[in-house]
C-alpha distance (Angstrom), angle and dihedral (degrees) to the residues before:
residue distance angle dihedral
X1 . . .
X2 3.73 . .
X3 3.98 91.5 .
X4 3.24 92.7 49.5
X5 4.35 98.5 48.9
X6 3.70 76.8 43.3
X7 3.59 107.6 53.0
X8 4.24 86.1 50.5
X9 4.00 85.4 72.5
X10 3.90 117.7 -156.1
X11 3.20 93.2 -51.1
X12 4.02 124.8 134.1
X13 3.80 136.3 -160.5
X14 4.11 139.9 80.3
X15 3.37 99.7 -46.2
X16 3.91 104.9 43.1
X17 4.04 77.1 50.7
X18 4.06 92.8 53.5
X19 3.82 89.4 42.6
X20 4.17 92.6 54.9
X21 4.03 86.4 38.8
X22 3.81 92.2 60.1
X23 4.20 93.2 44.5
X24 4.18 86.0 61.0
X25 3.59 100.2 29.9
X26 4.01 103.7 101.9
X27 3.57 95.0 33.9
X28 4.17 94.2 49.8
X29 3.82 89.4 49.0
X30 3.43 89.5 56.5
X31 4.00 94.5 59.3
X32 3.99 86.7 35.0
X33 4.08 80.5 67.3
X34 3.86 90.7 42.6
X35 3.52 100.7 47.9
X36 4.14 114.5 28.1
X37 3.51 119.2 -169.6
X38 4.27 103.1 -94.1
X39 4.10 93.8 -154.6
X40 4.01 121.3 21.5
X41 3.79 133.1 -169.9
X42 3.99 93.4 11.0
X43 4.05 115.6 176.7
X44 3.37 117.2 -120.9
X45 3.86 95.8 159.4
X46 3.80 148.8 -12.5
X47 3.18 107.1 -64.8
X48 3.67 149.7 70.0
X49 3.07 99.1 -104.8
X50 3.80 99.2 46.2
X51 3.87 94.0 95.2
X52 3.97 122.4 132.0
X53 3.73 137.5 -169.0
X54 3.88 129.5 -132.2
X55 3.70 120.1 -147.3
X56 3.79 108.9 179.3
X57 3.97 127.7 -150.7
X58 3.39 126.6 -134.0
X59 3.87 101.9 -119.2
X60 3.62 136.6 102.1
X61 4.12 102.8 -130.1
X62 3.59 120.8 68.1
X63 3.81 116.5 -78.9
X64 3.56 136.6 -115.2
X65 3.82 109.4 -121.3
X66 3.45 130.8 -122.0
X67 3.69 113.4 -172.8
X68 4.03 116.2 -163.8
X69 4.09 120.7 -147.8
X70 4.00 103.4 -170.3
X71 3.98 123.8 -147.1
X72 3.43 127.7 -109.1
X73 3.89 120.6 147.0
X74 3.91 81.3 -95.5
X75 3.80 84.3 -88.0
X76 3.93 97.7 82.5
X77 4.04 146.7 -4.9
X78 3.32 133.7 137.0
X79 4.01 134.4 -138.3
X80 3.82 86.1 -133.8
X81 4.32 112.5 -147.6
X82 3.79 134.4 -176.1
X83 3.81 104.7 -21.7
X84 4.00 99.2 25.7
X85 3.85 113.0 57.0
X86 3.90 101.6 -172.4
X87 3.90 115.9 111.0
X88 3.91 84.4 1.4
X89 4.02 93.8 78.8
X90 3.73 88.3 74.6
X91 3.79 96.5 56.6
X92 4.29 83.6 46.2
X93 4.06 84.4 42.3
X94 3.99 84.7 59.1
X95 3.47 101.7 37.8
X96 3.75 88.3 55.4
X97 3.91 91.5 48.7
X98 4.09 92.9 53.6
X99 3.39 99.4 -95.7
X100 4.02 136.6 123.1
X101 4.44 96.1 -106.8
X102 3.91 111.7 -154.9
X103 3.65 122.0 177.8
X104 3.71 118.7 -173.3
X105 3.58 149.2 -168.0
X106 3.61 133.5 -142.4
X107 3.81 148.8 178.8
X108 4.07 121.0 -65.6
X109 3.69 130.1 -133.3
X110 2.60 137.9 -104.6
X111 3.91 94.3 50.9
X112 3.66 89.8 37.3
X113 3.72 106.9 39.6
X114 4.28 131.3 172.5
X115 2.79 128.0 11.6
X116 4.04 93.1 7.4
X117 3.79 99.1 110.9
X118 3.49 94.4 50.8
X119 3.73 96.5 46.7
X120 3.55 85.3 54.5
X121 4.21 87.4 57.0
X122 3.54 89.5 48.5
X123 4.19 93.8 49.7
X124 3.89 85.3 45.9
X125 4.07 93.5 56.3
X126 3.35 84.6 44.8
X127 3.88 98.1 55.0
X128 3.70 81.8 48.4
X129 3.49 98.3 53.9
X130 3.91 93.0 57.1
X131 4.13 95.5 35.8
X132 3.89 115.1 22.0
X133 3.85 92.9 94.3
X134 3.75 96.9 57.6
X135 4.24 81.7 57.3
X136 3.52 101.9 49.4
X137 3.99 99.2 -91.2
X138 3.62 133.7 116.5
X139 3.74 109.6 -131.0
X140 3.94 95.0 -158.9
X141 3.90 81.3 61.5
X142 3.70 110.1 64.0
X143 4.15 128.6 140.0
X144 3.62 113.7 -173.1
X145 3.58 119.5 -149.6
X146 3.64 138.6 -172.4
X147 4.23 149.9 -176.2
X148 3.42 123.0 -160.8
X149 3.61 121.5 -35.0
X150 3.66 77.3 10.1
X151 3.41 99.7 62.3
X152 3.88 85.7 45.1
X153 4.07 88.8 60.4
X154 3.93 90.6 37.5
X155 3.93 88.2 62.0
X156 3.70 88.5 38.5
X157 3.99 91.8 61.4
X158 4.01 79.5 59.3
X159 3.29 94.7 58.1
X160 3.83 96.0 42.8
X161 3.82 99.4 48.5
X162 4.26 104.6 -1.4
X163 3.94 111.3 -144.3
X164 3.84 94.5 -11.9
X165 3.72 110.4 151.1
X166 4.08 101.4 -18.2
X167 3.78 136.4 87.3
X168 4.01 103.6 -143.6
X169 3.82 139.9 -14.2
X170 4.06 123.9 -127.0
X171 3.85 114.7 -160.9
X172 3.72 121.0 -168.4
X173 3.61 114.3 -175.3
X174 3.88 103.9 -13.6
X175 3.37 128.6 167.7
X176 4.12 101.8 -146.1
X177 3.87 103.3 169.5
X178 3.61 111.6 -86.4
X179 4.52 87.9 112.9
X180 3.59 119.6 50.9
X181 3.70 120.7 -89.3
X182 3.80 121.4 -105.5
X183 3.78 141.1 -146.4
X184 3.66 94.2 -85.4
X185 4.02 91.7 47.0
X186 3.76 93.0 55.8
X187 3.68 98.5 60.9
X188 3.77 79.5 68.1
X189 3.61 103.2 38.0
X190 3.39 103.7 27.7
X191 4.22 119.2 -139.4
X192 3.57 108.5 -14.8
X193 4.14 83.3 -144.3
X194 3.77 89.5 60.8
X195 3.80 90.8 39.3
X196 3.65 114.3 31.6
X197 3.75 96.1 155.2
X198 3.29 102.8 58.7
X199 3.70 121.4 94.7
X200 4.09 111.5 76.8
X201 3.51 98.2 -112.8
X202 3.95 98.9 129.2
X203 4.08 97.6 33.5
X204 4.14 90.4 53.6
X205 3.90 87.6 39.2
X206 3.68 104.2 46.7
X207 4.22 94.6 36.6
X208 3.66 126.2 130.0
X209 3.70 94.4 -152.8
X210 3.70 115.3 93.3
X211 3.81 124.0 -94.9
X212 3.83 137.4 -155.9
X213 3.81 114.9 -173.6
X214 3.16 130.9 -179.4
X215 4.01 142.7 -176.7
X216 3.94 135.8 179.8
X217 3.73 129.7 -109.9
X218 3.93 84.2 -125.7
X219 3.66 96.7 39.4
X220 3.93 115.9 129.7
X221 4.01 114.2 -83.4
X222 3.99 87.0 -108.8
X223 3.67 99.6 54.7
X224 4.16 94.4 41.2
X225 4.50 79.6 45.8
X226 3.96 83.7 54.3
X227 3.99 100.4 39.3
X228 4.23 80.1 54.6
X229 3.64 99.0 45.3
X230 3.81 98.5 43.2
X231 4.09 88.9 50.4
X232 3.75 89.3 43.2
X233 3.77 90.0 47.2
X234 3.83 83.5 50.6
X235 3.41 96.8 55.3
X236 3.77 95.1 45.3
X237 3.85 89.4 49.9
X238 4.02 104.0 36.8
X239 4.36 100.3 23.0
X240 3.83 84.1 -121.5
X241 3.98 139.8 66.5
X242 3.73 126.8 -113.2
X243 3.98 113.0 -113.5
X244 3.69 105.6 -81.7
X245 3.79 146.8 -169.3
X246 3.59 133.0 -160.2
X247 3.80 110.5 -175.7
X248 3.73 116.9 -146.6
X249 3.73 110.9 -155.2
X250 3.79 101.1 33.0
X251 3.75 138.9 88.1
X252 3.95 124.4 -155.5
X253 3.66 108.5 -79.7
X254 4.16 89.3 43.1
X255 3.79 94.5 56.3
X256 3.55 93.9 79.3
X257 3.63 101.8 18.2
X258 3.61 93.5 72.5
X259 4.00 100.9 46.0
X260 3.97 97.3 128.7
X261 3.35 98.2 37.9
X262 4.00 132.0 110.3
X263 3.92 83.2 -92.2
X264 3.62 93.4 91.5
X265 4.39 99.6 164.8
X266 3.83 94.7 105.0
X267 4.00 104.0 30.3
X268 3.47 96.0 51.0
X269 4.34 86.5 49.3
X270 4.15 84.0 45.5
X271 4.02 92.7 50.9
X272 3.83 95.6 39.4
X273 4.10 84.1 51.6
X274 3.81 94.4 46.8
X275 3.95 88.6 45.5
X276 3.60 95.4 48.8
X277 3.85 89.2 44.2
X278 3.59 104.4 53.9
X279 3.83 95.7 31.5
């Protein structure tokens, strides 16, 4: 497995993403049979997009919550569901852990452009607030986390409304503002000479809630650049480093496409940190 994430490089785009699909495939349709999605296709707002999954735990007690924001460039993603495992491991992944799993959608640039994505986190905890008790979850308890784009519009809910309504933030792969934005980020943020003050640096940077990051050993140049200058800019601002993860052996895509598997390194650090949180 690690030869083969290794020999794909840093590279991104459709076909890296088929290649890492096909490594996890047989072994992710097995937990898809294990653990089905409880509630599918749940509103949480007005538009299409505004869909969410429910993966239930087996216990008796309410739940702590973790809620999953998928990658995508900001262009496209999926929450996955029954027949299409991607993105919808992690909600399995913390269903099987004891925790409340919810996988969501949300609107795409460029039609729906800053701060979209993380208005669409914020209606989410919001929907949660009002409804995660009747499904097993306990909405004082939530973790957000994040991959890509996700984790861009994770640490964007920080900057829109701070620590409102969750316990801690995990960020895999996020791009937070410490590189220069590119083509593809400005068809969600627009001109960075218009709109200087958008990306999240200094609300995920200067928060009191607790953090987990986490990047690849095969990640991109940019993203490992902005895993290193958000926990330096930690350290400057706080004398101490978030939790954090660097996973040998995987590349950008397989970080979070493999969460479930036998690979166990980086779920077991995300359940001890969602345990620990929202203890």
């Amino acid at each position: 497995m690690r030869a083969a994430i290794s020999a794909m490089g840093t590279d991104l785009g459709p076909d890296v993403l088929s290649q890492c699909r096909a490594l996890f495939d047989a072994e992710q349709s097995t937990l898809a049979a294990q653990v089905p999605v409880t509630v599918t296709d749940v509103t949480y707002g007005p538009h299409e997009r505004h869909r969410l999954d429910l993966y239930r735990p087996q216990v008796e007690s309410p739940a702590p919550i973790l809620v999953f924001v998928h990658g995508g460039g900001f262009l496209k993603g999926d929450k996955g569901g029954a027949t299409d495992w991607p993105n919808a491991n992690v909600g399995r992944m913390a269903a099987q852990a004891g925790f409340l799993g919810v996988v969501i959608n949300y609107r795409l640039a460029p039609d729906n452009v800053w701060p979209a994505g993380s208005e669409d986190v914020a209606a989410v905890i919001d929907w949660l607030k009002a409804n995660a008790a009747q499904h097993g979850g306990d909405p004082d308890r939530i973790v957000l986390m994040g991959t890509s784009a996700g984790a861009v519009h994770v640490a964007g809910y920080l900057k829109l409304a701070g620590d409102r309504g969750i316990r801690a933030a995990i960020l895999l792969s996020g791009l937070y503002g410490y590189t220069p934005l590119d083509q593809r980020d400005m068809l969600y943020y627009g001109d960075p000479a218009l709109y200087p003050d958008r990306m999240p640096l200094e609300a995920v940077a200067a928060t009191s809630l607790p953090l987990f990051l986490a990047c690849a050993e095969y990640d991109p140049p940019r993203f490992q650049a902005e895993f290193l200058g958000l926990m330096q800019d930690r350290l400057t601002r706080h004398g101490a480093m978030p939790r954090a993860f660097i996973h040998s052996g995987h590349n950008h895509y397989s970080m979070a496409m493999h969460l479930g598997t036998a690979d166990r390194r980086l779920s077991q650090e995300i359940c001890a940190f969602v345990r620990e949180t929202t203890a």
